[in-house]
N, CA, C and O atoms as CSV, one atom per row, in Angstrom:
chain,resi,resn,atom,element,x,y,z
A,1,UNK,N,N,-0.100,33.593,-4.949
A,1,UNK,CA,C,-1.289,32.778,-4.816
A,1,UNK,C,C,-2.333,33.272,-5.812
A,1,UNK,O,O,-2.645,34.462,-5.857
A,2,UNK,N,N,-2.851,32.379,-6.582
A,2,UNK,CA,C,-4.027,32.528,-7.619
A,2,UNK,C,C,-5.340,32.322,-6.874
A,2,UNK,O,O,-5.335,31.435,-6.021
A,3,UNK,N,N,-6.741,33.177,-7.117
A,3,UNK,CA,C,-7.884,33.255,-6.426
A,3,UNK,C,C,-8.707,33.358,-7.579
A,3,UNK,O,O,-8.468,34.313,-8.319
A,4,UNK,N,N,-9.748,32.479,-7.935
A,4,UNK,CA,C,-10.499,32.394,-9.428
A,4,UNK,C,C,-11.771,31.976,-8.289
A,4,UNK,O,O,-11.817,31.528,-7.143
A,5,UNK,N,N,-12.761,32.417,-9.355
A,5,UNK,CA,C,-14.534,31.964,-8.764
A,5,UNK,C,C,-14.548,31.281,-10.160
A,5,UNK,O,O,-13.938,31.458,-11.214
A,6,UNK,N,N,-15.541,30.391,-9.699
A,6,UNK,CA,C,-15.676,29.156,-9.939
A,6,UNK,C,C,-17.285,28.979,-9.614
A,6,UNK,O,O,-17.654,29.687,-8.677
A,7,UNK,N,N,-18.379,28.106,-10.259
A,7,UNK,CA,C,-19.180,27.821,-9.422
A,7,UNK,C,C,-19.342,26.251,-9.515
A,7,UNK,O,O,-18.450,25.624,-10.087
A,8,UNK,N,N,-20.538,25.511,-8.934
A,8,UNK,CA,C,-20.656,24.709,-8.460
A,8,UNK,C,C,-21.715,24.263,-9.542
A,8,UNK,O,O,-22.825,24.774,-9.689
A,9,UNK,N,N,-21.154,23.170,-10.312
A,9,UNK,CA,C,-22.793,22.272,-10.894
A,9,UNK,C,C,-23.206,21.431,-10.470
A,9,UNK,O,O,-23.200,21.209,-9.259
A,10,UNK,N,N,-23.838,20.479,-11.585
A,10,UNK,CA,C,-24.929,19.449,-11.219
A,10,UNK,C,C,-23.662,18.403,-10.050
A,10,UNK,O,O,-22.434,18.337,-10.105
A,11,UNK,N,N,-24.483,17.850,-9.264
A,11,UNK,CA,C,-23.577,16.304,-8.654
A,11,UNK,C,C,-22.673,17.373,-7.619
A,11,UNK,O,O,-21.745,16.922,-6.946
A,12,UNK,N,N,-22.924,18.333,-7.590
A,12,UNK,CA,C,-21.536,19.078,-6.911
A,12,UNK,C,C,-20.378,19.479,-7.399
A,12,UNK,O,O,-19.473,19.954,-6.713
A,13,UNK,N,N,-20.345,19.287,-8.756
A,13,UNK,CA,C,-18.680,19.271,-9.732
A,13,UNK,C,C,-18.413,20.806,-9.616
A,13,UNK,O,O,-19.297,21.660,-9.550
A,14,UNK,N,N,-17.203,21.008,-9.601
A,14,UNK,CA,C,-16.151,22.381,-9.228
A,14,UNK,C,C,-15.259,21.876,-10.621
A,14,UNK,O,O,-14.930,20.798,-11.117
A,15,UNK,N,N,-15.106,23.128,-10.887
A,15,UNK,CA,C,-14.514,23.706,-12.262
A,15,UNK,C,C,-12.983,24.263,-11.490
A,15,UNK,O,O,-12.890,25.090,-10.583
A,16,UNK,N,N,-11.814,23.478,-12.214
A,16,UNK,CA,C,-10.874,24.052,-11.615
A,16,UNK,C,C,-10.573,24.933,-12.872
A,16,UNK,O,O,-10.684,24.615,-14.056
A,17,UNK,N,N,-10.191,26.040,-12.360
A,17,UNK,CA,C,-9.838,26.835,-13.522
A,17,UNK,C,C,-8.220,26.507,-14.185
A,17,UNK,O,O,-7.242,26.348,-13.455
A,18,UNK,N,N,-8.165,26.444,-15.673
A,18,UNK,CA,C,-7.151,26.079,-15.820
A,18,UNK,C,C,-5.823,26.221,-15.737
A,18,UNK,O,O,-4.965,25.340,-15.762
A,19,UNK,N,N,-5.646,27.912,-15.591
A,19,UNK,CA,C,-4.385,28.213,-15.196
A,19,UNK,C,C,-3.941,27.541,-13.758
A,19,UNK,O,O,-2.774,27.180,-13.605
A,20,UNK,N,N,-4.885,27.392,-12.747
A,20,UNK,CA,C,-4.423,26.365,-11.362
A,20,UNK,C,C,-4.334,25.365,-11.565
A,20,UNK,O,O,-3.508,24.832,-10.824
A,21,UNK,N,N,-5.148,24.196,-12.803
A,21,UNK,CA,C,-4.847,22.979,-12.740
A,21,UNK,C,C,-3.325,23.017,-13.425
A,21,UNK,O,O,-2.409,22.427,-12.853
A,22,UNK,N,N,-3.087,23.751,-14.702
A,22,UNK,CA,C,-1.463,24.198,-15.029
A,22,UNK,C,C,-0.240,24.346,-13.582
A,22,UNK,O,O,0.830,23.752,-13.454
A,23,UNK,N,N,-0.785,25.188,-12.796
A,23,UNK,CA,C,0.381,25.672,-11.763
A,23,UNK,C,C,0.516,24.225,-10.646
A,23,UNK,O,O,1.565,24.146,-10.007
A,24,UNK,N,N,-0.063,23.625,-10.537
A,24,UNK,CA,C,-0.627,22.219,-9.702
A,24,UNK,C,C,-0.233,21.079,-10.399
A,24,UNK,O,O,0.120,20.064,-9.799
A,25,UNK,N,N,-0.268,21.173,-11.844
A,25,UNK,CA,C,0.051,19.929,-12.539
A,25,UNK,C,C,-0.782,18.906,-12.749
A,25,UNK,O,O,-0.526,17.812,-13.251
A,26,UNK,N,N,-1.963,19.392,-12.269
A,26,UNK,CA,C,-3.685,18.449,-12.806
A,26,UNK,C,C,-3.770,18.521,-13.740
A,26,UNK,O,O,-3.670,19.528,-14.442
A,27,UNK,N,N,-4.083,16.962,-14.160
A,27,UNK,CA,C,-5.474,16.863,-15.135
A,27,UNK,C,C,-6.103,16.054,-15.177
A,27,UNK,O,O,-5.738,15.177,-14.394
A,28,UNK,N,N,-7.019,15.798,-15.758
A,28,UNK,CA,C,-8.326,14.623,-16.247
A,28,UNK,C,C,-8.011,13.407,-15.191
A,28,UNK,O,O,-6.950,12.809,-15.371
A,29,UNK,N,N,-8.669,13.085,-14.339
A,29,UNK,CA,C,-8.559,11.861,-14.240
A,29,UNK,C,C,-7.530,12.230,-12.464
A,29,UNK,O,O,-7.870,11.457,-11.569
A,30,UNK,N,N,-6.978,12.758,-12.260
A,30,UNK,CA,C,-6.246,13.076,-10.808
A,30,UNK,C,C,-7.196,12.681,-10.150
A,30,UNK,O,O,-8.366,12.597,-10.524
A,31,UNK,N,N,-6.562,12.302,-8.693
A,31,UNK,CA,C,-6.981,12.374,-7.528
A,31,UNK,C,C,-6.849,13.579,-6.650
A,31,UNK,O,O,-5.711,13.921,-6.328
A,32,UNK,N,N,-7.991,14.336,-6.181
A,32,UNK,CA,C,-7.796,15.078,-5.311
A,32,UNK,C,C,-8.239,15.092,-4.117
A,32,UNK,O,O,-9.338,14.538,-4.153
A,33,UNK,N,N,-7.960,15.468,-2.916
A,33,UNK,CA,C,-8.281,15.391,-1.354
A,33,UNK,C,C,-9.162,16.673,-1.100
A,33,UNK,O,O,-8.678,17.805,-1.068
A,34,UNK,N,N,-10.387,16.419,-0.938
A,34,UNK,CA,C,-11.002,17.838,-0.685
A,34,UNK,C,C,-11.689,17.692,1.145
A,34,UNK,O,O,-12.454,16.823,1.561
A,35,UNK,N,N,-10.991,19.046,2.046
A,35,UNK,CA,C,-10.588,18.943,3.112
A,35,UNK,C,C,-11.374,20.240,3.788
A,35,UNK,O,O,-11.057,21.358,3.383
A,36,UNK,N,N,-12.841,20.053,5.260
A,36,UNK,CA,C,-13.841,20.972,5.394
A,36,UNK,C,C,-12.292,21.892,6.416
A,36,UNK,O,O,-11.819,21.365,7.423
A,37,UNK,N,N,-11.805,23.156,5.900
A,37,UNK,CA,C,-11.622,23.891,6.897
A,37,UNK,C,C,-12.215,25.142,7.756
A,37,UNK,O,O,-11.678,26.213,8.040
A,38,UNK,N,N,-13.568,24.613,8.085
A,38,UNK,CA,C,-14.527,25.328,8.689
A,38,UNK,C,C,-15.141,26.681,7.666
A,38,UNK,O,O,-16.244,26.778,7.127
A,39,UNK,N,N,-14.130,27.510,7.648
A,39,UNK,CA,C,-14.538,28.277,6.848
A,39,UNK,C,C,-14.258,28.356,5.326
A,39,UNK,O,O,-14.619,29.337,4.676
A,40,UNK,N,N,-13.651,27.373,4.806
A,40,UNK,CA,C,-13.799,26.661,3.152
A,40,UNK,C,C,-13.306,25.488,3.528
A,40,UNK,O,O,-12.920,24.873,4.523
A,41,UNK,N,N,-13.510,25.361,1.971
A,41,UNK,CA,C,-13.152,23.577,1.368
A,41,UNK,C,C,-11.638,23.989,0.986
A,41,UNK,O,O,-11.309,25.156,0.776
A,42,UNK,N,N,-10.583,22.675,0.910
A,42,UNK,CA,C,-9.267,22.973,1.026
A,42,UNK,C,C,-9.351,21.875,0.021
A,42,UNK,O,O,-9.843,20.794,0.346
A,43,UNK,N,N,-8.789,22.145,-1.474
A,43,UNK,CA,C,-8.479,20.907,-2.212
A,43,UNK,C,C,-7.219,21.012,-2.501
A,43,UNK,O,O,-6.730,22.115,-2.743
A,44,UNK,N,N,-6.652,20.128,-2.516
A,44,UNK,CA,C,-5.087,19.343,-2.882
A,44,UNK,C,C,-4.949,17.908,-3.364
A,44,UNK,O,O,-5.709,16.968,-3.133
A,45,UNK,N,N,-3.610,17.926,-4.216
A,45,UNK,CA,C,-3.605,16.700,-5.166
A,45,UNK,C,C,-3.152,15.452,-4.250
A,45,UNK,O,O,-2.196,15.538,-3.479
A,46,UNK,N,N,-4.009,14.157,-4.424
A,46,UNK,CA,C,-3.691,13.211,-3.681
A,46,UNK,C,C,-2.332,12.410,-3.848
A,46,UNK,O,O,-1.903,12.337,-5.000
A,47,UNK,N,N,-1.620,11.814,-2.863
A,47,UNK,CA,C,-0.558,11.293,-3.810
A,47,UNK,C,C,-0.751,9.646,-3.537
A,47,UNK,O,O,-1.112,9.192,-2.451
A,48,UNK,N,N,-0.455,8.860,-4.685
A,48,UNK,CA,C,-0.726,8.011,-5.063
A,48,UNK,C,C,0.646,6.578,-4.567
A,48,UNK,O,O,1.777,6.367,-5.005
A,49,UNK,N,N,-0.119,5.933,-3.586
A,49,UNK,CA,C,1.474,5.475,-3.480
A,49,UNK,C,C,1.662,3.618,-4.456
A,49,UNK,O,O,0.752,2.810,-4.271
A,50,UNK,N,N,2.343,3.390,-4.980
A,50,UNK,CA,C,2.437,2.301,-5.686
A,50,UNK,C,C,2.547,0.889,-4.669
A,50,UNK,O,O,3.331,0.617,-3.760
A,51,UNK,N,N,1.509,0.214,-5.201
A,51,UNK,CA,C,1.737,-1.130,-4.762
A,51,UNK,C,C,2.306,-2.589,-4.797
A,51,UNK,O,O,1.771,-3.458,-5.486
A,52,UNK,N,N,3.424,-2.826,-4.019
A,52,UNK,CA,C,4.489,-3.501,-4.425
A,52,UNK,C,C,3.870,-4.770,-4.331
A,52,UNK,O,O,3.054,-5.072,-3.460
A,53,UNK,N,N,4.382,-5.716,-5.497
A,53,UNK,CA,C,3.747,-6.937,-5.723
A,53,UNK,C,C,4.930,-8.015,-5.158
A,53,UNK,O,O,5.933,-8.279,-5.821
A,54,UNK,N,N,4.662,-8.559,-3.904
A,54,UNK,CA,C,5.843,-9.391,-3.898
A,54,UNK,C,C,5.983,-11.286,-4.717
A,54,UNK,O,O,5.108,-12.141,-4.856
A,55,UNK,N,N,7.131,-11.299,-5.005
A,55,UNK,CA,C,7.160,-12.560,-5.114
A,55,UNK,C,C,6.869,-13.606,-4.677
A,55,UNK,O,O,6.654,-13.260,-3.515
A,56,UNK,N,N,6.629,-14.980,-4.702
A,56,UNK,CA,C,6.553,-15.604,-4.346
A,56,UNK,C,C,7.501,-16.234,-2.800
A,56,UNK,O,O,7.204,-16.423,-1.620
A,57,UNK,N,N,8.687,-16.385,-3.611
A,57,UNK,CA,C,10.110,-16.364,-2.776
A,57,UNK,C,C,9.640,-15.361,-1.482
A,57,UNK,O,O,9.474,-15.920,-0.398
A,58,UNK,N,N,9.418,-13.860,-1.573
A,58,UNK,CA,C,9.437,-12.894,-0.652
A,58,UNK,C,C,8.447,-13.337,0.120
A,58,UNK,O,O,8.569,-13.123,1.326
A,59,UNK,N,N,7.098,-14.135,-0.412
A,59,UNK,CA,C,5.817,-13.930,0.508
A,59,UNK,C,C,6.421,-15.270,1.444
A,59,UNK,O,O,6.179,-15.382,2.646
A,60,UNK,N,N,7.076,-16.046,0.820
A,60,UNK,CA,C,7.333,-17.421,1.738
A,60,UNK,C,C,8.507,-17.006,3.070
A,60,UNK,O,O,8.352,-17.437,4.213
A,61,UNK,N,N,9.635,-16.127,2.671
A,61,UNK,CA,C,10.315,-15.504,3.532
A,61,UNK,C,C,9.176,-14.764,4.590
A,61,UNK,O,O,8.865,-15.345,5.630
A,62,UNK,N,N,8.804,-13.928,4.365
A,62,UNK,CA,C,7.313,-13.055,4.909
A,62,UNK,C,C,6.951,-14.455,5.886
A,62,UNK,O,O,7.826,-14.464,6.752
A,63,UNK,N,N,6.221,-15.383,6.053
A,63,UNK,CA,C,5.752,-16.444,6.110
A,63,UNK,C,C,6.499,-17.185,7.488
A,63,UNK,O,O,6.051,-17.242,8.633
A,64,UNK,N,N,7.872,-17.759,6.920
A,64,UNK,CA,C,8.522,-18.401,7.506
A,64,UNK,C,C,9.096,-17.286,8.815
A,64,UNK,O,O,9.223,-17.600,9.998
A,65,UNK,N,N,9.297,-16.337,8.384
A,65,UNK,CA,C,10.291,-15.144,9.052
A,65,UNK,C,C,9.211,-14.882,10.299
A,65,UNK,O,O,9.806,-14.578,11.333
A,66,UNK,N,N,7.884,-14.928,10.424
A,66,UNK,CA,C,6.794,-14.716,11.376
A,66,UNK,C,C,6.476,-15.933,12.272
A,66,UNK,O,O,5.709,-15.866,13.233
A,67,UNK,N,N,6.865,-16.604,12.038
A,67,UNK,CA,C,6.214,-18.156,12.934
A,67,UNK,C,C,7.356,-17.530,14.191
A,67,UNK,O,O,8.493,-17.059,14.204
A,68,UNK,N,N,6.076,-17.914,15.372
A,68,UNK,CA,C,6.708,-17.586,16.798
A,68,UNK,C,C,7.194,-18.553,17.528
A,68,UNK,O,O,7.737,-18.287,18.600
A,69,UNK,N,N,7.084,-19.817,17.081
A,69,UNK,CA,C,7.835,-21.105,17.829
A,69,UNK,C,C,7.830,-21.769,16.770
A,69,UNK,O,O,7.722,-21.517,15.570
A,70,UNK,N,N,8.074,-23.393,17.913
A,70,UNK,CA,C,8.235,-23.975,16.916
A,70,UNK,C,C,6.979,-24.970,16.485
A,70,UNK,O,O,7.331,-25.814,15.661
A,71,UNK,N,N,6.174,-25.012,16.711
A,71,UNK,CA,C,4.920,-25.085,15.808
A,71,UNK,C,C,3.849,-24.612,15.322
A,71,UNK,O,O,2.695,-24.983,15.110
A,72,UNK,N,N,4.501,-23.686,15.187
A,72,UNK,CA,C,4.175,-22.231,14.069
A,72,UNK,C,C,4.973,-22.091,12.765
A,72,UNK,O,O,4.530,-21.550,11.753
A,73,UNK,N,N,6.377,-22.714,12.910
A,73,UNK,CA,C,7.335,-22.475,12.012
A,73,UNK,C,C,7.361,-23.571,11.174
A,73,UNK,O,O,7.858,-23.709,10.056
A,74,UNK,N,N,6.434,-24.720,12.252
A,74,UNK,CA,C,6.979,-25.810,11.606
A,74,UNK,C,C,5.370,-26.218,10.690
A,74,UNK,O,O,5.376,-27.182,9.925
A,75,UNK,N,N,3.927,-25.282,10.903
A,75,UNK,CA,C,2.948,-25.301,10.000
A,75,UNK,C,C,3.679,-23.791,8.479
A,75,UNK,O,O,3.420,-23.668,7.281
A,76,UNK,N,N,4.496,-23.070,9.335
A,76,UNK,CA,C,4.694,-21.679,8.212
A,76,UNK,C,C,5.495,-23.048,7.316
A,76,UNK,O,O,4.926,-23.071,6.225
A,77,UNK,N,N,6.230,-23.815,7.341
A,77,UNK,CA,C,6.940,-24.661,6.389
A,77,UNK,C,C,6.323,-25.565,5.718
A,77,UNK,O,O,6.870,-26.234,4.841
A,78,UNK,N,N,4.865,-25.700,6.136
A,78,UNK,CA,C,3.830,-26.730,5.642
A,78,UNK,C,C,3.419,-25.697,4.132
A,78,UNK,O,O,3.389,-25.996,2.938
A,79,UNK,N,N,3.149,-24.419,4.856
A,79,UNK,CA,C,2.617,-23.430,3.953
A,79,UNK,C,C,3.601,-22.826,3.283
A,79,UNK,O,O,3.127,-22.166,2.358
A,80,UNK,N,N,4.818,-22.759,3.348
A,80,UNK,CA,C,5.562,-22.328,1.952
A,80,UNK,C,C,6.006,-23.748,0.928
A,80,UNK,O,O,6.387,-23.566,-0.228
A,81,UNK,N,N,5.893,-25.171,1.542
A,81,UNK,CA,C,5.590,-26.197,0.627
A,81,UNK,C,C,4.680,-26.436,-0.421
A,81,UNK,O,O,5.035,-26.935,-1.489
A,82,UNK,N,N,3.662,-26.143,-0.197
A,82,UNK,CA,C,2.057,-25.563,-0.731
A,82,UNK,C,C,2.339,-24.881,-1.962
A,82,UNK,O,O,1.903,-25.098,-3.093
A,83,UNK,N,N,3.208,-23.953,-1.510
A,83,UNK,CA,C,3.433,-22.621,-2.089
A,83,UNK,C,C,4.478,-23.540,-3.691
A,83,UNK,O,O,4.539,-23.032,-4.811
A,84,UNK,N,N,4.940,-24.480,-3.422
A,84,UNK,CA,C,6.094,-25.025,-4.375
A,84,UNK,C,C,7.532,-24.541,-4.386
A,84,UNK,O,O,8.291,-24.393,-5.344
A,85,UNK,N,N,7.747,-24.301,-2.922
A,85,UNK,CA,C,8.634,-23.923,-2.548
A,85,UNK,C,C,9.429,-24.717,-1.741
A,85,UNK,O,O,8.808,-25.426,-0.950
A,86,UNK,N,N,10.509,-24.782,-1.729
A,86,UNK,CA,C,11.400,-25.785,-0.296
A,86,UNK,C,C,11.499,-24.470,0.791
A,86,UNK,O,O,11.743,-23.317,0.434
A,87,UNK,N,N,11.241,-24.929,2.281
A,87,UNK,CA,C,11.735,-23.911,2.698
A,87,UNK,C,C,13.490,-23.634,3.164
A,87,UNK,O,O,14.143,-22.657,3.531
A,88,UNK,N,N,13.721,-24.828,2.952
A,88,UNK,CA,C,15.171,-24.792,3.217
A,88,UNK,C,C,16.175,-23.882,2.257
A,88,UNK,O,O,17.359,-23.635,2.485
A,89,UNK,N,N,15.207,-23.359,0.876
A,89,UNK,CA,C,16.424,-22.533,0.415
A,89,UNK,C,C,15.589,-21.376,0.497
A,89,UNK,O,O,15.699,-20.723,-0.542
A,90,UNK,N,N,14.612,-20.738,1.507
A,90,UNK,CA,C,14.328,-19.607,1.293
A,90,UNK,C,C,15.575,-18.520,2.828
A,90,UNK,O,O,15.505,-18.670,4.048
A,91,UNK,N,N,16.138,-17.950,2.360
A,91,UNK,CA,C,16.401,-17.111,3.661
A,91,UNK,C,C,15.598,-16.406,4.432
A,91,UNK,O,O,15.106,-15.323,4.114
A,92,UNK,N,N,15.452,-16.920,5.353
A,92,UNK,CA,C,14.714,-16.663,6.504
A,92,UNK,C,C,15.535,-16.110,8.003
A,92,UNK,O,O,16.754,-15.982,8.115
A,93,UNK,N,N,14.401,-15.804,9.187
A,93,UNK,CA,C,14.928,-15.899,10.216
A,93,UNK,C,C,13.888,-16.862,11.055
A,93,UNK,O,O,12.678,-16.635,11.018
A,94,UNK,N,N,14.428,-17.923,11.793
A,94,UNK,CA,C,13.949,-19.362,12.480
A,94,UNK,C,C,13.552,-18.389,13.912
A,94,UNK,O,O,14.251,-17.435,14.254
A,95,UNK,N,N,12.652,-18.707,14.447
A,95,UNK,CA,C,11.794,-18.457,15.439
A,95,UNK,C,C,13.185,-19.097,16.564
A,95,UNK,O,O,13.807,-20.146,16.400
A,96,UNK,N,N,13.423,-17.801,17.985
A,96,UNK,CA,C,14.207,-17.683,18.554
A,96,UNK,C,C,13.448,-18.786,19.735
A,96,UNK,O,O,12.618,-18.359,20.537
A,97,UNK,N,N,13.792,-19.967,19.703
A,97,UNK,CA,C,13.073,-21.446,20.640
A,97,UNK,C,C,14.324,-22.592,20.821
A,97,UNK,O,O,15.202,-22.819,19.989
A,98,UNK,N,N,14.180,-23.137,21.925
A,98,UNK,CA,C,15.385,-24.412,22.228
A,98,UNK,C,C,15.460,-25.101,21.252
A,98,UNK,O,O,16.564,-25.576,20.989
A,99,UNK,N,N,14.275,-25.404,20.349
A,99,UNK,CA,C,14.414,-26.405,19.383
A,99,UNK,C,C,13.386,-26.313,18.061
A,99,UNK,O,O,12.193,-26.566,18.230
A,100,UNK,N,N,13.863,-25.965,16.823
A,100,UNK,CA,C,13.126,-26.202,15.747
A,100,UNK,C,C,13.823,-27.176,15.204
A,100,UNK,O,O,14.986,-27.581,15.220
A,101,UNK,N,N,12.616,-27.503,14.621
A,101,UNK,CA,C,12.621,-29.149,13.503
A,101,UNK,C,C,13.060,-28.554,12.184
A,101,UNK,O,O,13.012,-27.346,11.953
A,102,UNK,N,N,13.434,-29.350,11.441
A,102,UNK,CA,C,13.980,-29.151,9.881
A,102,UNK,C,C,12.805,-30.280,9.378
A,102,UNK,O,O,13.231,-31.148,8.617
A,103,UNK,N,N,11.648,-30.328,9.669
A,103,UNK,CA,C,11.357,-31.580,9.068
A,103,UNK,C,C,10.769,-33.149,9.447
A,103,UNK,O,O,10.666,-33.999,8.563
């Protein structure tokens, strides 16, 4: 474990010293989590999780796959039409009811 002083400037900014931002794998521009553990501050690197962009196709599946009856399923099919989609070729799962409409 590495232990460096450091002080504190303007705005509050902390100087990581560089051999820790090296052993950590920081630089410029990171996210870090800085955490009160009563008796210090606990900083660690944030991790960044990527945000998946779905398709069109996927959001209408998403869509159709949620309607809880059947006139829910049968406005989710209004709204993946909208979308320029048929819902008849998206794979889905049809809301578990005596009777949905195709239409």
């Amino acid at each position: 474990m590495t232990n460096e002083i450091t002080k504190i400037g303007k705005r509050g900014t902390v100087v990581i010293p560089a051999e820790l931002r090296k052993q950590m794998h920081l630089k410029e521009g990171d996210l870090v989590i800085a955490e009160n553990h009563g008796d210090g501050i606990l900083l660690k690197p944030a991790i960044a999780m990527a945000v998946e962009k779905y398709t069109l196709e996927r959001q209408a599946e998403f869509i159709l796959s949620n309607a809880i009856d059947a006139e829910d399923y049968q406005h989710a099919r209004d709204a993946v039409k909208t979308m320029g989609l048929s819902p008849d070729k998206i794979p889905h799962m049809k809301p578990k009811t005596k009777h949905v409409a195709n239409d």
